[in-house]
NUTITOR-712226 format. One record per residue (C-alpha): x, y, z; residue in one letter; residue number from 1. Coordinates in steps of 0.02 Angstrom, whole numbers. Example, Ala and Ser with C-alpha at 12.3 -4.5 7.8 and 13.67 -1.06 7.14 Angstrom:
2
<pt X="615" Y="-225" Z="390" code="A" pos="1"/>
<pt X="684" Y="-53" Z="357" code="S" pos="2"/>
***
This chain:
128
<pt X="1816" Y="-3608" Z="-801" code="X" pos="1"/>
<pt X="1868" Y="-3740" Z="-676" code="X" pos="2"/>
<pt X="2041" Y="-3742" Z="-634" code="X" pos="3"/>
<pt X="2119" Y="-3740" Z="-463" code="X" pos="4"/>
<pt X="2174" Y="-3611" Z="-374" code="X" pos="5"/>
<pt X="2338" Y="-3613" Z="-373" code="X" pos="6"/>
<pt X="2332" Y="-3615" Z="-564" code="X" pos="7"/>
<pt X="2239" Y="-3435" Z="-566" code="X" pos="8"/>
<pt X="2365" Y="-3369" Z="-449" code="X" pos="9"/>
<pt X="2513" Y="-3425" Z="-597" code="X" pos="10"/>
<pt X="2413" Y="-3367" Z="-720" code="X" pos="11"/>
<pt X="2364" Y="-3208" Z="-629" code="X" pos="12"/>
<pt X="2550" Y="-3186" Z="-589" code="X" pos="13"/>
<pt X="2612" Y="-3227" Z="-784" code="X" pos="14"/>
<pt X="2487" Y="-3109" Z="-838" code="X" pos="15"/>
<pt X="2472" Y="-2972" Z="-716" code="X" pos="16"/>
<pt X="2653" Y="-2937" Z="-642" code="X" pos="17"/>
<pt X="2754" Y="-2932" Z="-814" code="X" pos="18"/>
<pt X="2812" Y="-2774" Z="-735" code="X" pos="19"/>
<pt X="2902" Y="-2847" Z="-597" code="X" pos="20"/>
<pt X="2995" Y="-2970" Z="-685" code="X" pos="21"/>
<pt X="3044" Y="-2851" Z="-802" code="X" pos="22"/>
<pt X="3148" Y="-2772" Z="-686" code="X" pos="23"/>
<pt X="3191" Y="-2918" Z="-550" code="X" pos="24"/>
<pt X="3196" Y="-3051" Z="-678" code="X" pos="25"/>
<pt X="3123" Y="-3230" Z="-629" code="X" pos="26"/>
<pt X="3197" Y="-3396" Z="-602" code="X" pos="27"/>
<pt X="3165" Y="-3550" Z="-730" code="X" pos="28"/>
<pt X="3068" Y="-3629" Z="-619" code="X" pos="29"/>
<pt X="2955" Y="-3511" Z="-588" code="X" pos="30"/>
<pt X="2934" Y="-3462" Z="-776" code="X" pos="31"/>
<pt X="2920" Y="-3651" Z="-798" code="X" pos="32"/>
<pt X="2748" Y="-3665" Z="-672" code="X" pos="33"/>
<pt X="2675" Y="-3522" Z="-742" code="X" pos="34"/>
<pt X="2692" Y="-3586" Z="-925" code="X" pos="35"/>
<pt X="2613" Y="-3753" Z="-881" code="X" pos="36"/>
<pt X="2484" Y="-3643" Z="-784" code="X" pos="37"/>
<pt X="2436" Y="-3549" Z="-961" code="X" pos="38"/>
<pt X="2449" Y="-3712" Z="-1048" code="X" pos="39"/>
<pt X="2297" Y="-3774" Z="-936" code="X" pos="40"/>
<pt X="2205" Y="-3612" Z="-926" code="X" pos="41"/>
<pt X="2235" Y="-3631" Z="-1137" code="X" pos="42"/>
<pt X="2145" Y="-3810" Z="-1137" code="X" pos="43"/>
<pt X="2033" Y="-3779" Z="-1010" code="X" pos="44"/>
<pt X="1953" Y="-3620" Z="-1100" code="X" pos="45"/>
<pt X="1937" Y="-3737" Z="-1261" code="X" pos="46"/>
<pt X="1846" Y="-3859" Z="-1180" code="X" pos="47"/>
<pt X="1742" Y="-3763" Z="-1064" code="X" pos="48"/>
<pt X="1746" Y="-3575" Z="-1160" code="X" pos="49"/>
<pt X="1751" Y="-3606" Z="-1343" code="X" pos="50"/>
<pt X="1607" Y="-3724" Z="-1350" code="X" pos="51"/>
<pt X="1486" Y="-3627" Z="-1262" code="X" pos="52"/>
<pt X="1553" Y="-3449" Z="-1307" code="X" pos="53"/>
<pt X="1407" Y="-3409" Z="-1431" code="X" pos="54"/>
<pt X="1268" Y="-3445" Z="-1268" code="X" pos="55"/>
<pt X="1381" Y="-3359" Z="-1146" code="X" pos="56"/>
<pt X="1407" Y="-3208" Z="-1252" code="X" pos="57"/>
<pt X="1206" Y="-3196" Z="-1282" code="X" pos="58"/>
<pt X="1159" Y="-3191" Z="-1094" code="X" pos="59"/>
<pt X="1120" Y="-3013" Z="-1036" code="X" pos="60"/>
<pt X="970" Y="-2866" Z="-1104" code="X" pos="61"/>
<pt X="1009" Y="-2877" Z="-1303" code="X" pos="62"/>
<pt X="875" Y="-2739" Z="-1303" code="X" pos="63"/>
<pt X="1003" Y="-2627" Z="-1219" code="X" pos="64"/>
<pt X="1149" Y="-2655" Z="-1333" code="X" pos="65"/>
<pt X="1202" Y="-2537" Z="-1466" code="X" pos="66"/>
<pt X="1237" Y="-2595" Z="-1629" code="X" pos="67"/>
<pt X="1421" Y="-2551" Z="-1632" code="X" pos="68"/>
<pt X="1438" Y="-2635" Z="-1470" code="X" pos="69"/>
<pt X="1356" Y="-2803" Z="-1550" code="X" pos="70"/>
<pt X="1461" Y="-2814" Z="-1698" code="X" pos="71"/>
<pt X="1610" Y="-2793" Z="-1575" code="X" pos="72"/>
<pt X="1541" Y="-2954" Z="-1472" code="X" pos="73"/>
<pt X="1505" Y="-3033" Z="-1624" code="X" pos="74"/>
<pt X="1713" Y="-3022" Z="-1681" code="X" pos="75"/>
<pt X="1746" Y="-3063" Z="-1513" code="X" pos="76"/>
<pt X="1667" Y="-3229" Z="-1500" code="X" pos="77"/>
<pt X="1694" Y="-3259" Z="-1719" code="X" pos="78"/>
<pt X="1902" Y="-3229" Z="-1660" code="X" pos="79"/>
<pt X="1908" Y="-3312" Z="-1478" code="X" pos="80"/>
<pt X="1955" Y="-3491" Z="-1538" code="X" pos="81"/>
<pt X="2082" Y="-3403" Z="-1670" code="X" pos="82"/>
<pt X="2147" Y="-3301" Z="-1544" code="X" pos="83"/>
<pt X="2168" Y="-3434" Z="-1409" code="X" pos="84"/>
<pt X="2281" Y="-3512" Z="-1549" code="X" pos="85"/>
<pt X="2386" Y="-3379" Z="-1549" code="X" pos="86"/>
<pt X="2416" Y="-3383" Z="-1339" code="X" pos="87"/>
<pt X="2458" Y="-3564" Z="-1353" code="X" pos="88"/>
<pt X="2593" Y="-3527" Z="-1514" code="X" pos="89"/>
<pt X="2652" Y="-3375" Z="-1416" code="X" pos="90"/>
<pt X="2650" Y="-3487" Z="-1251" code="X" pos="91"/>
<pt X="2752" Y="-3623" Z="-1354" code="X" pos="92"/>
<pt X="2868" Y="-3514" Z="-1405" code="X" pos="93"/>
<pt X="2908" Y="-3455" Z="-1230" code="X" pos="94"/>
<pt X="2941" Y="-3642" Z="-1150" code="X" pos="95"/>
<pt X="3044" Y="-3669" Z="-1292" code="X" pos="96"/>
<pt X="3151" Y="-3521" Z="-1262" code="X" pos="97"/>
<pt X="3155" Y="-3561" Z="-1083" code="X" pos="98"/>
<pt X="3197" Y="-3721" Z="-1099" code="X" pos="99"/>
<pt X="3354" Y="-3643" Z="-1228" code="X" pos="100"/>
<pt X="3377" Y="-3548" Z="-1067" code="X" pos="101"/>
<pt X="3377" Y="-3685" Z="-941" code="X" pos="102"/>
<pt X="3494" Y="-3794" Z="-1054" code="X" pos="103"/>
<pt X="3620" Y="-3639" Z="-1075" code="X" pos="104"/>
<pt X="3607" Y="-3604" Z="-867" code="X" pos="105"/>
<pt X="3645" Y="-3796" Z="-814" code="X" pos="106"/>
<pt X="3788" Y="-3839" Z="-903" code="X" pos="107"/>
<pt X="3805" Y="-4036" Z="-889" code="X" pos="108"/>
<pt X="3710" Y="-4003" Z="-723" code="X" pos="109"/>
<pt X="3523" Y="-4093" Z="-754" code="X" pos="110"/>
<pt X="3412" Y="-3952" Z="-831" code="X" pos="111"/>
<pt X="3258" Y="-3875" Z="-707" code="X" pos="112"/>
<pt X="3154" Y="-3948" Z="-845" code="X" pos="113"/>
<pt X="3216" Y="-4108" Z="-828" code="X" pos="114"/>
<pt X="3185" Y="-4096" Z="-623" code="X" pos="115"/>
<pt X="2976" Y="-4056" Z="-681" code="X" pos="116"/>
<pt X="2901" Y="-4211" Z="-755" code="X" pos="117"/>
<pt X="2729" Y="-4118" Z="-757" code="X" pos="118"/>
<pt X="2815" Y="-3987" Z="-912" code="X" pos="119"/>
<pt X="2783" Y="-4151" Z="-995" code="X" pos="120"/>
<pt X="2600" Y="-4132" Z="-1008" code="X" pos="121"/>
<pt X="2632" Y="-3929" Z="-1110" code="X" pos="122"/>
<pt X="2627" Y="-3972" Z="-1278" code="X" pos="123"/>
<pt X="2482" Y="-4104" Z="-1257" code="X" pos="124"/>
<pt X="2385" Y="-3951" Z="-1172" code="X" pos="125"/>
<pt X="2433" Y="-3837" Z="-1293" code="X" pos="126"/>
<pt X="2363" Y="-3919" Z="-1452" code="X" pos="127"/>
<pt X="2221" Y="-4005" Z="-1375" code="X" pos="128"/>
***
């Protein structure tokens, strides 16, 4: 997929250190760069992934592929889009509790949202 690479590192950082923030929490705007981050990775895998899934998925020795292990591709690329549809709900839900969050933290202070013009550009992302 083709996204920069500071996106991968938020995504790689959203997804991979869960643990870390579980017990050192995270700051808005950090949860805020890494939700846009998944929003792109999101759009980017249904224009680049989704499309070609069924070619991708068929590249390799089909000769040396078990049956169990085809029918297993098979629901794998039948449930990617699905499942992708379910990131971007679960991802929606998130920025809309953060943004709760962020509204709750700043008082009649401007919200970190409000300081991020690019958050703008989430919910196009996410139902693209």
């Amino acid at each position: 997929m083709t996204l920069d690479a500071g996106t991968w590192t938020l995504v790689e950082n959203f997804t991979e250190r869960f643990e870390e923030y579980r017990y050192q929490g995270c700051h808005v705007d950090e949860l805020y760069t890494q939700i846009l981050a998944m929003a792109r990775f999101i759009a980017q895998a249904r224009k680049q992934i989704v499309p070609n899934l069924r070619r991708l998925a068929g590249t390799g020795a089909p000769d040396r592929v078990s049956d169990s292990d085809r029918i297993l591709k098979d629901m794998a690329v039948n449930n990617f889009g699905s499942n992708l549809k379910i990131l971007a709900d679960y991802i929606n839900e998130l920025y809309i509790k953060v943004a709760a969050i962020d509204k709750e933290l700043s008082g009649s202070k401007p919200t970190v949202n409000s300081r991020l013009p690019e958050l703008r550009e989430i919910g196009r992302l996410l139902i693209e």
